[in-house]
C-alpha positions in Angstrom: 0.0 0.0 0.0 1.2 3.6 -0.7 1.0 6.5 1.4 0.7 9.6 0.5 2.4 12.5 3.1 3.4 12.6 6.5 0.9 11.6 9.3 1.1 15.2 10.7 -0.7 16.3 7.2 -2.8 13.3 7.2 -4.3 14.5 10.3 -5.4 17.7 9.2 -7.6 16.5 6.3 -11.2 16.5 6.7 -12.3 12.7 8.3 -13.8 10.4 6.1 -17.0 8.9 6.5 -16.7 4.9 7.4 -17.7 2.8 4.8 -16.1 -1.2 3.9 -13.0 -1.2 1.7 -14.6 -2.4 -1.2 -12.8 -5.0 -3.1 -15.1 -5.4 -6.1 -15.0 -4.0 -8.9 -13.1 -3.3 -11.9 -9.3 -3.0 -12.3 -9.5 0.3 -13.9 -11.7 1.6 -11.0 -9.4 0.0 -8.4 -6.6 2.1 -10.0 -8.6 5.5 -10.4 -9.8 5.0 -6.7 -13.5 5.4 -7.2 -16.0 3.1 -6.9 -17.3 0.5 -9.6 -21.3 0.0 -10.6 -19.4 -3.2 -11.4 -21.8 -3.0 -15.0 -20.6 -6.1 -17.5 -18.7 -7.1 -19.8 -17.4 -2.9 -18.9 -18.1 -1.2 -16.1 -20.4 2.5 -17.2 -17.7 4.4 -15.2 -15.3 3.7 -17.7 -17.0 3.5 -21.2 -19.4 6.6 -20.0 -15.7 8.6 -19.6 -14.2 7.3 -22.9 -11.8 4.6 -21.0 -11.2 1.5 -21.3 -12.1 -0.7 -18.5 -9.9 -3.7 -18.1 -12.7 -6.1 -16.9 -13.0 -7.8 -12.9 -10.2 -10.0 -11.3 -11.7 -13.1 -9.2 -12.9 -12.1 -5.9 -10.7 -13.4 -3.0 -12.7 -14.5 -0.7 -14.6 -16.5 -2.8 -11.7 -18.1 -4.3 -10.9 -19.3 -1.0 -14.3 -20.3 -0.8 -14.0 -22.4 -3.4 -10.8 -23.6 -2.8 -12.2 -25.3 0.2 -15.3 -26.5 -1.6 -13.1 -28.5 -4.0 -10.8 -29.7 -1.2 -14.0 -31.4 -0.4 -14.4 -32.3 -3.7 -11.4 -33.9 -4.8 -12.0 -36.7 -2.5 -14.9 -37.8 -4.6 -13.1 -38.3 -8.7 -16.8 -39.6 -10.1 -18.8 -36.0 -8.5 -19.4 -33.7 -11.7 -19.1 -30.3 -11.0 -21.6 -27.6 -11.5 -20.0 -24.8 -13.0 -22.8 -23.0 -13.5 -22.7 -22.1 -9.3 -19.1 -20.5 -9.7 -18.8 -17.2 -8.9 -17.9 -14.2 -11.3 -17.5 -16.1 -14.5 -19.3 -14.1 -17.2 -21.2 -16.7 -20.2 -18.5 -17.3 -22.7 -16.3 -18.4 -19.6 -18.9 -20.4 -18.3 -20.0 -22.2 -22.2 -16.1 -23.1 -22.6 -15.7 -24.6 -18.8 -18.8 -26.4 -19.5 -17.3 -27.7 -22.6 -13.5 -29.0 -21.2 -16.1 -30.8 -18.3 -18.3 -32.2 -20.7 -16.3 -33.4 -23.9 -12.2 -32.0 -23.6 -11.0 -33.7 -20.2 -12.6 -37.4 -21.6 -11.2 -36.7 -25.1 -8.1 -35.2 -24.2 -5.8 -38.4 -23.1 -7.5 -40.3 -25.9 -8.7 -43.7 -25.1 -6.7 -44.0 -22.1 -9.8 -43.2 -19.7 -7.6 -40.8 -17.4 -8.8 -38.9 -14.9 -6.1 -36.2 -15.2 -8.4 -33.7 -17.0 -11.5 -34.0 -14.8 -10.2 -34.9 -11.6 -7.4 -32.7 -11.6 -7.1 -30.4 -14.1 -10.7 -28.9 -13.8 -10.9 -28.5 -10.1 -7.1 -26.6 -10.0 -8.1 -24.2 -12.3 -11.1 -23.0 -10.4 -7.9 -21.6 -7.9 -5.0 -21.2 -10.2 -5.3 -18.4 -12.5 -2.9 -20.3 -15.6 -4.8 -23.1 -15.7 -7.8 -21.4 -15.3 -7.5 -19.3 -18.5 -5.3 -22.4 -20.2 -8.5 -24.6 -19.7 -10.7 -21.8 -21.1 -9.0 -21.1 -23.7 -8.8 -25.6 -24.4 -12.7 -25.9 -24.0 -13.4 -22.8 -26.3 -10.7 -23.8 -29.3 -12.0 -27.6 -28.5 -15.9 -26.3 -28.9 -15.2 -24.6 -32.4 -13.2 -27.2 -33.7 -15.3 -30.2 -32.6 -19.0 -28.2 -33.4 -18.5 -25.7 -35.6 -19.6 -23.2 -33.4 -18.2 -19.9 -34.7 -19.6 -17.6 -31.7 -20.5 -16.7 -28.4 -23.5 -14.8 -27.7 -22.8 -11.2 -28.1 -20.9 -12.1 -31.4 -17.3 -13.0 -29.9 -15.3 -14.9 -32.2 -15.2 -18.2 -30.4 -11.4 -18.3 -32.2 -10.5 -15.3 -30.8 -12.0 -15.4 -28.1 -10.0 -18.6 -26.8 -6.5 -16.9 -28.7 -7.6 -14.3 -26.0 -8.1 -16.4 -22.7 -4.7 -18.6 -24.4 -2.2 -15.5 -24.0 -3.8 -14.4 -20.6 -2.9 -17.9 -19.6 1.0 -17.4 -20.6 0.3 -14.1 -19.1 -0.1 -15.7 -16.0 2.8 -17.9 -16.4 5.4 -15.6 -16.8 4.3 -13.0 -14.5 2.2 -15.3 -11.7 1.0 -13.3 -8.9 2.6 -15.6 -6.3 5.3 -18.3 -6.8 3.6 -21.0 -9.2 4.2 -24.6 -7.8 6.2 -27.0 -10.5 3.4 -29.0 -11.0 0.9 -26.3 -11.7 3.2 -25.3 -14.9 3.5 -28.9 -15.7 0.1 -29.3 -16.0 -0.3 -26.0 -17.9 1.8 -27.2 -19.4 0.2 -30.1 -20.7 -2.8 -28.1 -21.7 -0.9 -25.8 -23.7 0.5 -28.7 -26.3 -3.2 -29.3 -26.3 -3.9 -26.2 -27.5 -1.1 -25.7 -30.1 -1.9 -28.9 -31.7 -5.2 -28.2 -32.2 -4.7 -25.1 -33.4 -2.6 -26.2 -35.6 1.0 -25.2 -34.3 2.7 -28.5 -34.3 6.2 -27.0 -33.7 4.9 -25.0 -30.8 3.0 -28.0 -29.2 5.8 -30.3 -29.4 8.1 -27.4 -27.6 5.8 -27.9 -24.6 6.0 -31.2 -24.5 10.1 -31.2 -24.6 9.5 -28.7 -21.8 7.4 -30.9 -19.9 9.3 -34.2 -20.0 12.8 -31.8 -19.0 10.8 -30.4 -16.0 9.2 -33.9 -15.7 13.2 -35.2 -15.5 14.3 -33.1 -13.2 11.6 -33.1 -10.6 12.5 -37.4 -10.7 15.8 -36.9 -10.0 15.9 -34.3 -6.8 12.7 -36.3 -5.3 9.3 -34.4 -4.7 7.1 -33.3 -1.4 3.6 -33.7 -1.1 1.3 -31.3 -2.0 -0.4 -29.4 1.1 -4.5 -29.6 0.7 -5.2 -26.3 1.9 -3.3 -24.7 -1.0 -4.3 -27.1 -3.7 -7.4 -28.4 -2.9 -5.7 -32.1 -3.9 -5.4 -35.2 -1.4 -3.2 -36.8 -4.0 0.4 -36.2 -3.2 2.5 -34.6 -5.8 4.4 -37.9 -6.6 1.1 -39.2 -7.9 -0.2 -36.4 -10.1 3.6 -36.5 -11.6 3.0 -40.3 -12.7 0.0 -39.4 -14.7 1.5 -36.4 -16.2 4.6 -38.6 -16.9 2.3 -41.5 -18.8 0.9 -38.5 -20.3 3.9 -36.7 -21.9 5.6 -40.6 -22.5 2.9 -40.7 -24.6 2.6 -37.6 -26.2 6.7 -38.4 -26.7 5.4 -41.3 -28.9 3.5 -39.1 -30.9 6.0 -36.7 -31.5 8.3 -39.6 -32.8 5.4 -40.9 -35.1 4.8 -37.5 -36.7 8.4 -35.4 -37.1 11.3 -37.7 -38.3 13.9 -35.1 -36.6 12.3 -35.8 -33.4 14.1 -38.0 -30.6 12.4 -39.8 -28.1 13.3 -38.2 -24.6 11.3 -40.4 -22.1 13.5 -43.2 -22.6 16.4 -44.2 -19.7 17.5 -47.5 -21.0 19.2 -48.1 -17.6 15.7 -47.6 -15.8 13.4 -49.6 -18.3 11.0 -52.0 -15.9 11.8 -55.6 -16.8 8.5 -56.9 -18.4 6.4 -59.1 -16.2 5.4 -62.9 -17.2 1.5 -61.4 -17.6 -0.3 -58.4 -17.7 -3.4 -57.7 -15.8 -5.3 -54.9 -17.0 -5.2 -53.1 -20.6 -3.9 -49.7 -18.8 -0.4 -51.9 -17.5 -0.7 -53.5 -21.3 -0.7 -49.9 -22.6 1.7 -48.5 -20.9 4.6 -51.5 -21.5 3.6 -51.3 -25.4 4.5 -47.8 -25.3 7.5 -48.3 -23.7 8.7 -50.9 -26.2 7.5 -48.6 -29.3 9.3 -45.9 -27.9 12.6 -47.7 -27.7 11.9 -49.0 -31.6 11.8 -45.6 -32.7 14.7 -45.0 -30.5 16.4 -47.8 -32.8 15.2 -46.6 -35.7 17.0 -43.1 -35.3 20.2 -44.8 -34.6 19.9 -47.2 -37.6 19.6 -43.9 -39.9 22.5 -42.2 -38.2 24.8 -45.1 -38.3 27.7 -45.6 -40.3 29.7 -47.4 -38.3 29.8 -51.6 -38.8 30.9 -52.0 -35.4 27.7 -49.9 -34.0 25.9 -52.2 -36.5 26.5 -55.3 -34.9 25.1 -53.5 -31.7 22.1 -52.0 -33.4 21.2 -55.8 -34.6 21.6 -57.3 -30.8 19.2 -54.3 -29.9 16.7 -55.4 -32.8 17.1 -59.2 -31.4 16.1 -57.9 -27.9 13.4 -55.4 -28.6 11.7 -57.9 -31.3 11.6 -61.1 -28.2 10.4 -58.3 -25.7 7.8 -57.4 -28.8 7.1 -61.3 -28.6 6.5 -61.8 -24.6 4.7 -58.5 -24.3 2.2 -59.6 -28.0 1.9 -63.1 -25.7 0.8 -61.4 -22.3 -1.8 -59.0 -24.3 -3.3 -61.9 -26.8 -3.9 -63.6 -23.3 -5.3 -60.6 -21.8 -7.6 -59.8 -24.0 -8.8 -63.6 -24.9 -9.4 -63.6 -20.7 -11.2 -60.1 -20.6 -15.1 -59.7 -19.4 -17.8 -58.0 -20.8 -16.4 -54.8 -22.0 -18.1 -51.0 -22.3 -17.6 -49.2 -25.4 -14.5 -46.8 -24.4 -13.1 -50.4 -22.7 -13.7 -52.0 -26.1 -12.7 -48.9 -27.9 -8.9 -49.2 -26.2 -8.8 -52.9 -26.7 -9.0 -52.4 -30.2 -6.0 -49.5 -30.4 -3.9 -51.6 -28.2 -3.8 -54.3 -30.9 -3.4 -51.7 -34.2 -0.6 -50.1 -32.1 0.9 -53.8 -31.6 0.4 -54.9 -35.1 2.3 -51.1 -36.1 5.1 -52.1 -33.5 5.8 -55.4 -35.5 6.2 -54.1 -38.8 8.7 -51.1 -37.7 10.5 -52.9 -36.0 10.6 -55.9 -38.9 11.7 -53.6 -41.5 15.6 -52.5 -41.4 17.4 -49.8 -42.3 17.9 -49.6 -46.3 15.6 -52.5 -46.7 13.5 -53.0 -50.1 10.2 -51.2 -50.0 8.9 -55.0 -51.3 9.4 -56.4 -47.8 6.5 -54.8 -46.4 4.7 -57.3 -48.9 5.2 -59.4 -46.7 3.0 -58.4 -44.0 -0.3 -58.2 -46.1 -2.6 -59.5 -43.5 -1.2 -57.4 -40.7 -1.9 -54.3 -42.9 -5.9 -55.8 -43.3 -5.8 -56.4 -39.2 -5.1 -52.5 -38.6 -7.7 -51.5 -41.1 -10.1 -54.1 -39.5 -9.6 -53.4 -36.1 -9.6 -49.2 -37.3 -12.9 -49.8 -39.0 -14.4 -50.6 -35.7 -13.1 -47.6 -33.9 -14.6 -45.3 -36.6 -17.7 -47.1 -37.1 -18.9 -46.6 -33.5 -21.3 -44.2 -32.1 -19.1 -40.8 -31.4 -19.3 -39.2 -27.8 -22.4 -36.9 -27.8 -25.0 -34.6 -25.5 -28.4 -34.4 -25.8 -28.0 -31.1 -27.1 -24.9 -31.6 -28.7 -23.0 -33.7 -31.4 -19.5 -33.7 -32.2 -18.6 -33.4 -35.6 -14.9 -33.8 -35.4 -12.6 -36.0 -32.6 -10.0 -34.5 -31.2 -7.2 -35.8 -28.5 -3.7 -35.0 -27.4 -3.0 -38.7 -27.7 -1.2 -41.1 -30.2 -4.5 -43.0 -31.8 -5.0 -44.4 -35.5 -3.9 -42.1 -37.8 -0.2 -43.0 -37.9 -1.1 -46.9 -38.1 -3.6 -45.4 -41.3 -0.6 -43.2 -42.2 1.8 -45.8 -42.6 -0.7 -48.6 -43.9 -1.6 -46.1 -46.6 2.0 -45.6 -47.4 3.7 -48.8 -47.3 1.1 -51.3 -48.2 0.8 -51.8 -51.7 -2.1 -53.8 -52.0 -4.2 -51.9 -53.9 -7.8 -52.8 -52.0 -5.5 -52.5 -48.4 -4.2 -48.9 -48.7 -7.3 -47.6 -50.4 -9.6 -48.6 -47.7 -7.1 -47.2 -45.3 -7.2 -43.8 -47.4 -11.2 -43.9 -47.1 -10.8 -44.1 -43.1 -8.6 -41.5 -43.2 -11.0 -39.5 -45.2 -13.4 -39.8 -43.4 -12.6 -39.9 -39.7 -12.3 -35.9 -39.0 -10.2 -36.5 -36.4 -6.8 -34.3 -35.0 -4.8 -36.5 -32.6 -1.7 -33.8 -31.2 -0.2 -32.7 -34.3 -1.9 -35.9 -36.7 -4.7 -34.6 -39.0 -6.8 -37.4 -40.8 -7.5 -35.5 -43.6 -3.7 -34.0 -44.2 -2.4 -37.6 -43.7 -5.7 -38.7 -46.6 -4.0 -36.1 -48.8 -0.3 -37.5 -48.5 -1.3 -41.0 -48.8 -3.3 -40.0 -52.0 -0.2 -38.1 -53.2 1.9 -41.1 -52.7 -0.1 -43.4 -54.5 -1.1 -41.5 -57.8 3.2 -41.6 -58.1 3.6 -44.4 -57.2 1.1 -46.4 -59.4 0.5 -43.9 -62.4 -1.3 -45.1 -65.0 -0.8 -48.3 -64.8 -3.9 -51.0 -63.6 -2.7 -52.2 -59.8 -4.4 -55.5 -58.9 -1.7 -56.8 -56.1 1.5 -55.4 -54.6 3.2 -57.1 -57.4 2.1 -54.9 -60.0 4.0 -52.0 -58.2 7.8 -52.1 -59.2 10.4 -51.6 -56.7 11.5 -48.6 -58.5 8.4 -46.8 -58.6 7.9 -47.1 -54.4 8.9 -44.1 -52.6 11.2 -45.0 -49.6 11.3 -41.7 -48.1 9.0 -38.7 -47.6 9.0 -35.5 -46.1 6.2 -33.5 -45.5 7.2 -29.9 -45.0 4.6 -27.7 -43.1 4.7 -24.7 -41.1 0.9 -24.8 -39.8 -1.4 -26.6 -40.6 -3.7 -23.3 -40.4 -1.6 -22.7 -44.1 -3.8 -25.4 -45.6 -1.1 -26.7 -47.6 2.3 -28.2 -48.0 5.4 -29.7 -50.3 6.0 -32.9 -50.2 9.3 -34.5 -50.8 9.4 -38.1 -52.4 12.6 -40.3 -53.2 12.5 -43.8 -55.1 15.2 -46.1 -55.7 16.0 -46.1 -59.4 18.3 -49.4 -59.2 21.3 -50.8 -61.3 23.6 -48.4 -59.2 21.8 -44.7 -60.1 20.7 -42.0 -57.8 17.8 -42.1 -55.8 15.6 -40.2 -58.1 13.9 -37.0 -55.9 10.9 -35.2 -56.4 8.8 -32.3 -54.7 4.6 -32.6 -54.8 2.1 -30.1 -53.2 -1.3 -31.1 -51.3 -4.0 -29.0 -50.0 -7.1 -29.3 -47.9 
C-alpha cells in the first residue's frame, strides 16, 4: 500500500466517512480509486468517460471459498461439478468450462480413460489463474473445432475469443502473482500442447512437451514433497499427479516420434526400463509396457539412420534381437489378456481395439531394417488388413455426444489411429488395403496432437497417384520396386496454411541416384 504525506498532514484533512473497503469491482476503477457499478462485460464508469475498463479479477474471498469447496471435492473423482454455481464467471467463460467438463478432459488423453483432466485439471483451475485461463482457452478452441460453433452470444469470435483467454494464460505464467508450484506449470503445461496442436502449431505443441518431459526429468531426479491440501485443494500427493502427467507426456513423446522424423524420443532411460512381467493384468499396464517398447523401436530406428559405423551395427542388430523377443513376450501377455477379458463398455472395447493396431504397427517397424527393399513390407499383407479391420471398428462406433450436442470432429492430445492409417496407406501396396485405409482417413475428421486425418488422406493420396501412375494395380506385385517411394518429407509450417510440399525419393536401381521429387497437397 502507498502513502501519501506525513501523518502530521494526514491529520489535518477532513475525516472520512466509514464505509467497507470495497474490493469489487473493476481494475480500472481500483486504480482511479473510485467506486465500480461493477456493469458487464465494462463497467459505465469507464465507457461513460471514454476509457477502457480492463474487466473484474476473481474475488478473494470466494476463491478461498472455493478452494475449500473443492478440497471437499477432490475426494470424490466420479462427482461432476456444476459450473454453472461459480462465482464471477461471465457466459463465454462459463460455455467453454462447461465444454473441457463435458467433452475435452474425456477426449483429451485419448482412449486412455484418465482422470487427469476432470479430476485434476478442472478442479485446480477454479484456484489457479494459468490453468484457469489455459483450460478456457482448451474448452473454447475444442468447442469450435469439434462443433462448428463460430460464436459466443454477443458475437465473440469463439477463435479469438479462446486466442484471448490462451495469452492471458502465458500471461499468468510468466508474470504469476505468487510463486507457481512446478506441477501447476506442468500441467499448464500439458494443456498448452493441447492447444497448439489443435490449433494447428505443431512445432509450438511439441516445444511444450520437450518442456514438460525436461521439467518432468528433473523433478525425478531431486525427489518431490507432497502437495499441502489447503493450497491445492488435492489429497493426491504430488508424486502421484507427476505419474499421470509422466504416462501423459511418455505418450505424447510417442507421438512426437510418429509425426516429425527429426524428433528423438526423450522419455526413454535404457538403464531404468521396468523388466517386463510374465502377464499383464489390465489393458492400462498393457498400454503403458507397449508404449515403452514402441518408444525404444523408434529409439532404434533413429540410430539405424544415423549409423555408419559396422561396429555400432553389430550392436544395433543385438538391440533389434532384444526389442523384437520383448515385442514377442509382451504380443503373448496381451493376446492372453484380452482372450481372458469380461464383458467390455464401449470406451473399454474402444482401447482394446488401439492396443492391438498399435501392436500390429510395433511389429512391422521394428521388422523392416534400415535400407531395406520397399517390397518387404509385402510381406505383411494380413497385418496391414488387421489394422484397417480393427480401425474400422473404432470409426464405425457411435461418437461421444450430448443431448444437445453432437461432435462433428474428434480431437485428443494422444497417439491413436492415424499413424497406423498413415503408414498402412503408405507402405502397403495392396491396392484394395491402402485404399480402404485412405477412405478411413477421409473420413474420420479427427486431429490427434499434431496428426490430422484429412492431411495424412491427402499425402497418402499423393503417394499413390506416383507411385502407381497409370498403370492397372491389382496386387502389390504390380508396383515395381522402382516406382515405391522409400522416403517422404512432409514440410509444413501450420497446418492453419492449408497446404504443404512434399518431398518423395525412389530407388532407381542398377547403381543410379535415388531419383527426388517435390509434390504439393491442400485441404
Amino acid at each position: 500500500m502507498h502513502q501519501h504525506g506525513s501523518r502530521a498532514s494526514a491529520s489535518k484533512k477532513k475525516p472520512r466517512v466509514f464505509s467497507p473497503k470495497v474490493k469489487t469491482g473493476c481494475k480500472t476503477c481500483k486504480i482511479r480509486r473510485i467506486k465500480c457499478d461493477e456493469a458487464k462485460p465494462a463497467c459505465l464508469k469507464c465507457t461513460s468517460t471514454s476509457r477502457s475498463c480492463d474487466g473484474y479479477e476473481l474475488q478473494p474471498k470466494r476463491i478461498e471459498s472455493t478452494r475449500k469447496k473443492y478440497s471437499r471435492i477432490a475426494k470424490s473423482p466420479s462427482l461432476i461439478l456444476n459450473l454453472t454455481t461459480l462465482p464471477s464467471r461471465d457466459s463465454c467463460e462459463l460455455q467453454a468450462l462447461q465444454f473441457f467438463q463435458l467433452y475435452t478432459a474425456s477426449h483429451l488423453p485419448g482412449c486412455s480413460g484418465s482422470d487427469l483432466g476432470n479430476c485434476y485439471i478442472l478442479q485446480l483451475s477454479l484456484v489457479e489463474p494459468s490453468l484457469y485461463y489455459a483450460t478456457i482457452a482448451l474448452g473454447s478452441l475444442h468447442r469450435w473445432y469439434a462443433t462448428s460453433i463460430w460464436d459466443y452470444p454477443g458475437s465473440i469470435a469463439a477463435k479469438t475469443f479462446a486466442l484471448q483467454q490462451y495469452n492471458k494464460a502465458i500471461s499468468c505464467v510468466l508474470h504469476p502473482t505468487k510463486p507457481l508450484r512446478s506441477l501447476i506449470v506442468l500441467l499448464t503445461c500439458y494443456i498448452f500442447s493441447g492447444f497448439e496442436a489443435l490449433d494447428g502449431n505443431y512445432v509450438s505443441a511439441f516445444r511444450h512437451v520437450s518442456s514438460g518431459i525436461s521439467m518432468l526429468s528433473r523433478k525425478i531426479r531431486i525427489g518431490t514433497e507432497p502437495i499441502s491440501t489447503s493450497t491445492s485443494g488435492l489429497s493426491l500427493t504430488e508424486k502421484q499427479i507427476e505419474d499421470k502427467l509422466l504416462y501423459h507426456f511418455s505418450r505424447l513423446d510417442l507421438l512426437a516420434s510418429t509425426f516429425d522424423s527429426a524428433w528423438n524420443p526423450r522419455t526413454i532411460d535404457q538403464g531404468s526400463l521396468p523388466v517386463l512381467p510374465p502377464s499383464v493384468s489390465n489393458l492400462e499396464t498393457a498400454n503403458a509396457l507397449l508404449h515403452v517398447l514402441l518408444l525404444r523401436v523408434i529409439e532404434l530406428k533413429r540410430l539405424e539412420t544415423s549409423c555408419n559405423d559396422a561396429g555400432r551395427s553389430v550392436g544395433i542388430a543385438l538391440m533389434r534381437e532384444d526389442l523384437q523377443l520383448d515385442l514377442l513376450k509382451l504380443s503373448n501377455s496381451i493376446e492372453y489378456l484380452l482372450h481372458t477379458t469380461g464383458p467390455l463398455d464401449s470406451q473399454e472395447l474402444e482401447g482394446r481395439r488401439l492396443l492391438k493396431v498399435h501392436l500390429y504397427t510395433g511389429k512391422i517397424m521394428l521388422s523392416i531394417p534400415e535400407g531395406a527393399q520397399e517390397t518387404t513390407y509385402d510381406q505383411f499383407l494380413s497385418i496391414f488388413q488387421d489394422i484397417v479391420s480393427e480401425i474400422s471398428q473404432i470409426v464405425g462406433s457411435i461418437p461421444a455426444s450430448h443431448p444437445n450436442m453432437t461432435l462433428q470432429q474428434h480431437f485428443s492430445n494422444d497417439i491413436g489411429i492415424i499413424p497406423a492409417l498413415y503408414l498402412t496407406g503408405t507402405k502397403c501396396r495392396d491396392p484394395a488395403i491402402r485404399r480402404k485405409a485412405l477412405s478411413l482417413l477421409l473420413s474420420a475428421q479427427r486431429r490427434e496432437g499434431a496428426w490430422d486425418s484429412l492431411v495424412a488422406a491427402k499425402v497418402v493420396e499423393c503417394i499413390i497417384a506416383v507411385e502407381e501412375g497409370d498403370i492397372a494395380v491389382t496386387t502389390c506385385s504390380d508396383v515395381a520396386e522402382s516406382a515405391r517411394v522409400f522416403d517422404k518429407e512432409v514440410r509444413v509450417t501450420s497446418m492453419n496454411d492449408h497446404y504443404a510440399f512434399v518431398d518423395l525419393s525412389r530407388r532407381l536401381g542398377n547403381g543410379k541416384e535415388p531419383e527426388t521429387m517435390t509434390e504439393s497437397i491442400s485441404w
